[in-house]
C-alpha positions as CSV (number, residue, x, y, z in Angstrom):
1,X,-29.6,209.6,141.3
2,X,-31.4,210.8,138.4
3,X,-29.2,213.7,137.8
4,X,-25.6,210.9,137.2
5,X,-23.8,212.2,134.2
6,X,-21.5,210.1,132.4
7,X,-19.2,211.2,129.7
8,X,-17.5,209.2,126.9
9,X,-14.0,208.9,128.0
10,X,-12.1,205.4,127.5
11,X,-9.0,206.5,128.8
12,X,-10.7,207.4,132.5
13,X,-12.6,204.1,132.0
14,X,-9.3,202.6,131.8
15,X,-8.0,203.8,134.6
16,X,-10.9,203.0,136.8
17,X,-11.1,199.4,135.6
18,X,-7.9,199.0,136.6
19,X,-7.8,201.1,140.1
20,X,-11.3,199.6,141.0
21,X,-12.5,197.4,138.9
22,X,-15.3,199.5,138.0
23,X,-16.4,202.4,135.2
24,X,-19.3,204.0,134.1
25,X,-19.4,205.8,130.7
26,X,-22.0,207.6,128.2
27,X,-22.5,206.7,124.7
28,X,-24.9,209.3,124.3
29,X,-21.7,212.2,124.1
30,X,-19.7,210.1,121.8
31,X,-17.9,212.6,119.6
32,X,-20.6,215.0,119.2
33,X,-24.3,215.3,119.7
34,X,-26.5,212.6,120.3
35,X,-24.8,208.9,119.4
36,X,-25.9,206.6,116.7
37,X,-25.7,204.6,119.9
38,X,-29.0,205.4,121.1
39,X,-30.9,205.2,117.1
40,X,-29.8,202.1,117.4
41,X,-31.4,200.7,120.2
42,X,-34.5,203.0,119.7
43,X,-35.2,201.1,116.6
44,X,-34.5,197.6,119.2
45,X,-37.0,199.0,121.6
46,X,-39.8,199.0,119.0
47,X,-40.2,195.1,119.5
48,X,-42.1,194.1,122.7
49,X,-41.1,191.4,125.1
50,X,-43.9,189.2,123.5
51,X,-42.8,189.9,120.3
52,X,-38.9,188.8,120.8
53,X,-40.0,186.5,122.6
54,X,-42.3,185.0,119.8
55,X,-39.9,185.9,117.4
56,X,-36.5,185.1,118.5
57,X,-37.3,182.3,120.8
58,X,-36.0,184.5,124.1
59,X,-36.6,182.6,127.6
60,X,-37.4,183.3,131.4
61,X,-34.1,182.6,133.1
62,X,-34.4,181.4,137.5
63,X,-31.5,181.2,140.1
64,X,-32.2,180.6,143.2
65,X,-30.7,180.6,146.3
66,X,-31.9,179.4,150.4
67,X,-31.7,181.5,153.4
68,X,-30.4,184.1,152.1
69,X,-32.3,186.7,152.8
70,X,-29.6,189.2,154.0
71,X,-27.5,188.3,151.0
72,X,-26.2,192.2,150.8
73,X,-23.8,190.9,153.5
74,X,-21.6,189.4,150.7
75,X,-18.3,188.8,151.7
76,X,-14.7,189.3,150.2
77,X,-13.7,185.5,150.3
78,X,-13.1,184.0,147.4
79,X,-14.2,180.6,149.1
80,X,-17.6,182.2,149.7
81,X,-20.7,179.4,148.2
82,X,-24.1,180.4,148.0
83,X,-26.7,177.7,149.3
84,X,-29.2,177.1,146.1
85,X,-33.2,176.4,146.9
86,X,-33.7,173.1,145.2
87,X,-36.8,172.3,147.3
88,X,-39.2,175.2,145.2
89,X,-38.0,173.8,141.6
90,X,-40.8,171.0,141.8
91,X,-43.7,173.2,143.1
92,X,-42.3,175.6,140.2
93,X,-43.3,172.8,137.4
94,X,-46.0,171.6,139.2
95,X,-47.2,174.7,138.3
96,X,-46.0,175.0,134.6
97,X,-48.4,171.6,134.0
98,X,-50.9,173.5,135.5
99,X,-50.8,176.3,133.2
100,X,-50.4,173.9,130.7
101,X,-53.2,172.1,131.2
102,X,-55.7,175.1,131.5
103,X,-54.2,177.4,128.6
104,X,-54.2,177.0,125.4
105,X,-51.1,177.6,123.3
106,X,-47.6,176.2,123.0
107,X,-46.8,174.6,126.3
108,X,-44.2,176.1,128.5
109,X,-41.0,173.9,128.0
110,X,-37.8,173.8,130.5
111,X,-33.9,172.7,131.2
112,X,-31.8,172.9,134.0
113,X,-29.0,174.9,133.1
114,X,-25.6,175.6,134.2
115,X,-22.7,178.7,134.4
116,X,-20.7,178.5,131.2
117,X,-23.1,176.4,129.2
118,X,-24.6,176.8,125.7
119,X,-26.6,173.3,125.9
120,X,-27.8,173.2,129.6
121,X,-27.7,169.6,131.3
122,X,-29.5,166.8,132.1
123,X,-32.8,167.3,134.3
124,X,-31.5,167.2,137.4
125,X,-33.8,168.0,140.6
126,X,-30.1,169.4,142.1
127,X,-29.9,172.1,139.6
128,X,-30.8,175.6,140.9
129,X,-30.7,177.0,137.4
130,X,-33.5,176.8,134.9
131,X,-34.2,178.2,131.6
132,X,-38.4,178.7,130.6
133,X,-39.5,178.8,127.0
134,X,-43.0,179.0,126.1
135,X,-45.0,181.8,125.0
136,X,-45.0,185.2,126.7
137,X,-48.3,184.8,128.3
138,X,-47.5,181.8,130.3
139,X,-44.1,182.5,131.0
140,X,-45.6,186.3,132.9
141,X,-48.2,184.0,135.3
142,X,-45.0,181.7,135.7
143,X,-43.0,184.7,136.7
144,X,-45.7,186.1,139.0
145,X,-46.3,182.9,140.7
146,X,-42.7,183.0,141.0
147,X,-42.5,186.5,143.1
148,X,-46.0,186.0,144.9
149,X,-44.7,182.4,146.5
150,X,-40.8,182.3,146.5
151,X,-39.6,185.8,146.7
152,X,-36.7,185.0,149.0
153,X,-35.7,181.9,147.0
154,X,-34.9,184.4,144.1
155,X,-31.4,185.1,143.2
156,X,-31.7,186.5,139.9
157,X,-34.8,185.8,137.5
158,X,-34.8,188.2,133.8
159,X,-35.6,187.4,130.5
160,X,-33.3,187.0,128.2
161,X,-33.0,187.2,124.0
162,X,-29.7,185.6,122.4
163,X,-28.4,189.0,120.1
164,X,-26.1,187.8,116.9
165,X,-23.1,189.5,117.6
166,X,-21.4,191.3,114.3
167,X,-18.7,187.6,113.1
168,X,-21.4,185.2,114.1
169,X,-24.8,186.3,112.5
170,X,-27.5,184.0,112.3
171,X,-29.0,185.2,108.5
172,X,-32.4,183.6,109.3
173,X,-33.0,186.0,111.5
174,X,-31.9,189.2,109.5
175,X,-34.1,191.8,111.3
176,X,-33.9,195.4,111.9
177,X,-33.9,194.3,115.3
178,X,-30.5,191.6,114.7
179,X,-29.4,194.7,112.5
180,X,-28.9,196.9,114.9
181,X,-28.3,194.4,117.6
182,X,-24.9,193.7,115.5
183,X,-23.9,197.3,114.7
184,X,-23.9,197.7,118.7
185,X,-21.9,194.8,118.9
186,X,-19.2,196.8,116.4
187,X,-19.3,199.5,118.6
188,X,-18.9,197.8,122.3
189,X,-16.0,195.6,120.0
190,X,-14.3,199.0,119.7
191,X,-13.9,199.8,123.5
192,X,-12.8,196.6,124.1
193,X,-10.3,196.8,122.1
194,X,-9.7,200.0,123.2
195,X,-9.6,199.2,127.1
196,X,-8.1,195.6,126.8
197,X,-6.3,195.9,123.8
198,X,-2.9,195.9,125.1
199,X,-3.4,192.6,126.7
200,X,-1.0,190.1,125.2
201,X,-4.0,187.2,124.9
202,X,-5.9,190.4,122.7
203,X,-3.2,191.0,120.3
204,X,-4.3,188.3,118.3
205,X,-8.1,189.3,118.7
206,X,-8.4,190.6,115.4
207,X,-7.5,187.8,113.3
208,X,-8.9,185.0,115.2
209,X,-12.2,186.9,115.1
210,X,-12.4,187.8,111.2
211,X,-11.4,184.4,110.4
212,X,-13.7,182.2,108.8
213,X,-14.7,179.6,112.2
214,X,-17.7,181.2,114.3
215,X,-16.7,182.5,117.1
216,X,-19.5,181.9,119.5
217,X,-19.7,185.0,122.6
218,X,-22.6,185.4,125.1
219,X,-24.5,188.4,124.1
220,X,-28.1,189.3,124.7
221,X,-30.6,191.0,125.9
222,X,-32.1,191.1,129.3
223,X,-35.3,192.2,130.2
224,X,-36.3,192.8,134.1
225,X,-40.0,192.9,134.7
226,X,-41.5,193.4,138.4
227,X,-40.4,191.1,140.5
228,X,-37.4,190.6,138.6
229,X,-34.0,191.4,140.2
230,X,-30.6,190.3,140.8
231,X,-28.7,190.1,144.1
232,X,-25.3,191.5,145.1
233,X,-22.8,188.4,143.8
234,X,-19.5,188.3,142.3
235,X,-18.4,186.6,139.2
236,X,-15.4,185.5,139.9
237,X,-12.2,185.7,137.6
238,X,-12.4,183.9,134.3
239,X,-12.3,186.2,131.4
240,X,-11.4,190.3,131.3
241,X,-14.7,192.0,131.7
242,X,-18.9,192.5,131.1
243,X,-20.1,195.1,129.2
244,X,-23.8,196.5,130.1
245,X,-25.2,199.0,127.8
246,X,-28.8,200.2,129.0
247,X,-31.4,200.5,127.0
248,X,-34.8,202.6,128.6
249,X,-36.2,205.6,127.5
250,X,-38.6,206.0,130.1
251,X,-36.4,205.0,133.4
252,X,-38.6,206.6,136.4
253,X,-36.4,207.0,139.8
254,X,-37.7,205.1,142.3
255,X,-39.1,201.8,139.9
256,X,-35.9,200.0,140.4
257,X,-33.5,198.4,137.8
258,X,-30.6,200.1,139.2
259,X,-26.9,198.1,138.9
260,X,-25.7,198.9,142.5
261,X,-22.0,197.8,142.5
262,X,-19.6,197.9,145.2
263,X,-15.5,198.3,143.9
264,X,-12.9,196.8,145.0
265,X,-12.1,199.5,147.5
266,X,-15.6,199.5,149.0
267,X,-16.9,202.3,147.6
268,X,-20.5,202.2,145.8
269,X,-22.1,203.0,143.3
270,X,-25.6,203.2,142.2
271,X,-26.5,203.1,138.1
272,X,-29.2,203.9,136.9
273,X,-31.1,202.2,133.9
274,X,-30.6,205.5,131.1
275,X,-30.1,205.0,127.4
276,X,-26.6,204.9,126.3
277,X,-25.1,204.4,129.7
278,X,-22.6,201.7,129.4
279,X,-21.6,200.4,132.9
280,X,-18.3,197.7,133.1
281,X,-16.6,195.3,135.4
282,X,-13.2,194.3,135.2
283,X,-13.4,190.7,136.0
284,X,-9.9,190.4,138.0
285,X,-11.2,193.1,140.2
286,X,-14.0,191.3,140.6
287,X,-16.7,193.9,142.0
288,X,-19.8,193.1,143.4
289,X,-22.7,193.8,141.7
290,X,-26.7,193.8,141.7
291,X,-29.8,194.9,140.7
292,X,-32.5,196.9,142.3
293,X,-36.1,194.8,142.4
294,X,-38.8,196.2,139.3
295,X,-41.2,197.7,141.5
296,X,-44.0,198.2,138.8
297,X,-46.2,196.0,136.3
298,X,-46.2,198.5,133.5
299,X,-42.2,198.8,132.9
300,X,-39.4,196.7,132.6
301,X,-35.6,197.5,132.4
302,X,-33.7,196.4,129.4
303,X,-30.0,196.0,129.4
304,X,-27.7,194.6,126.5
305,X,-25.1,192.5,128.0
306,X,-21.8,191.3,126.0
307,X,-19.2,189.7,127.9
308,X,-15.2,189.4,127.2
309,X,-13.1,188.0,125.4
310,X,-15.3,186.5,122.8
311,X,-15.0,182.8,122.0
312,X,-15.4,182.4,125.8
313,X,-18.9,181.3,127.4
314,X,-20.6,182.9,130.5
């Protein structure tokens, strides 16, 4: 699995987005040599988790779901619901007072969240989906105590840093880190165009997104630690596709992290976590996708995620 080689070929991506709903391709061969690509996020992966989240205000992101153990038997049907576990979200911030209580520091703060949502929702003991801020040493014993008591309730659980994306920069942040988080963002803005570009909703893409209204897009940065993963679900539809450019420079076979996605002819396909690697799904396709459990305490897996078209929230 180690030995995958990827090239840098859009027009192939093309075509396998469109037969399967699937492609994998390498940034790192991009014209010639090694790729800006990977400078870029080198100079990213100089900030720790605990410094973005300090820094940029990142989060601990929960969904759960109940009985679902054997949830790798995903189905097909489009009418297929997963059942959420609502009963562990209390025992969860039980536990957050807890730590609370007995550390010192900012206090761990949280909102029920929902898909396709910038501002969350009322607290609602219904809601599945949770967002954690606090400070990076509470929110680690909140994500063990996570793992070590509701392993099976976890559907996906990653940390995640908002990235300005390069029309909607937030100047109060101006970082190498935002710096280069925005020159990636030109270059993933260039396949798209150059995969999706013939769309007849893209032709206008250009001007609406170099005009002078923000145009808000989910981008970020998600960070696995162990324990973390996410299981095999489909997204379902709405938009054109989701871009995951991978960030690690020290992926170890075997530690987990892996995107395991299954096409829409049934065949799979196992990516692993490399620098410059840029794995995307073709939302009308719709393929099913996951990620392989981190097995160890002293790595995590770091993936930049931009989703299509812009102006859209995921």
């Amino acid at each position: 699995m180690g030995d995958v080689k990827y090239i840098y070929d859009t027009k192939l991506a093309k075509d396998q987005l469109h037969s399967t709903g699937v492609a994998v391709m390498s940034l790192s061969n991009k014209d010639t040599g090694q790729s800006v690509i990977n400078e870029y996020i080198k100079e990213m992966n100089k900030y720790s988790l605990k410094d973005l989240i300090k820094s940029f205000g990142g989060c601990l992101f929960l969904n759960t779901n109940k009985n679902m153990t054997d949830v790798r038997q995903i189905t097909k049907e489009k009418s297929f619901r997963y059942k959420y576990d609502i009963e562990c979200i209390p025992k969860i911030k039980e536990k957050i007072l807890e730590i609370n209580k007995t550390m010192e520091g900012k206090d761990i703060t949280y909102v029920a969240t929902d898909h396709n949502s910038e501002t969350g929702r009322e607290e609602s003991m219904e809601s599945p989906l949770y967002d954690f801020f606090g400070p990076y040493e509470k929110l680690t014993i909140l994500r063990k105590y996570i793992v070590d008591n509701f392993k099976s309730s976890v559907f996906q659980m990653w940390y995640r840093v908002e990235l300005p994306n390069n029309h909607n920069k937030d100047n109060t942040k101006n970082t190498i880190f935002t710096m280069f988080g925005s020159k990636i963002h030109e270059e993933l803005t260039k396949i798209y165009l150059e995969l999706y570009g013939d769309l007849e909703e893209v032709q206008n893409f250009g001007r609406e997104y170099n005009s002078d209204t923000a145009l808000q897009q989910t981008y970020r940065l998600q960070i696995y630690e162990e324990g973390c993963h996410l299981e095999p679900h489909r997204d379902g539809g709405g938009g054109h596709c989701s871009m995951l450019l991978y960030t690690n420079e020290d992926y170890v076979e075997g530690m987990g992290g892996e995107l395991v996605c299954e096409d829409s002819n049934g065949n799979k396909k196992t990516v692993p976590p490399i620098i410059g690697t840029l794995a995307i799904l073709d939302f009308k396709k719709d393929p099913s996708h996951a990620v392989n459990v981190i097995k160890g305490n002293n790595w995590n897996r770091r993936t930049i995620g931009c989703w299509w078209p812009a102006g859209v929230q995921y």
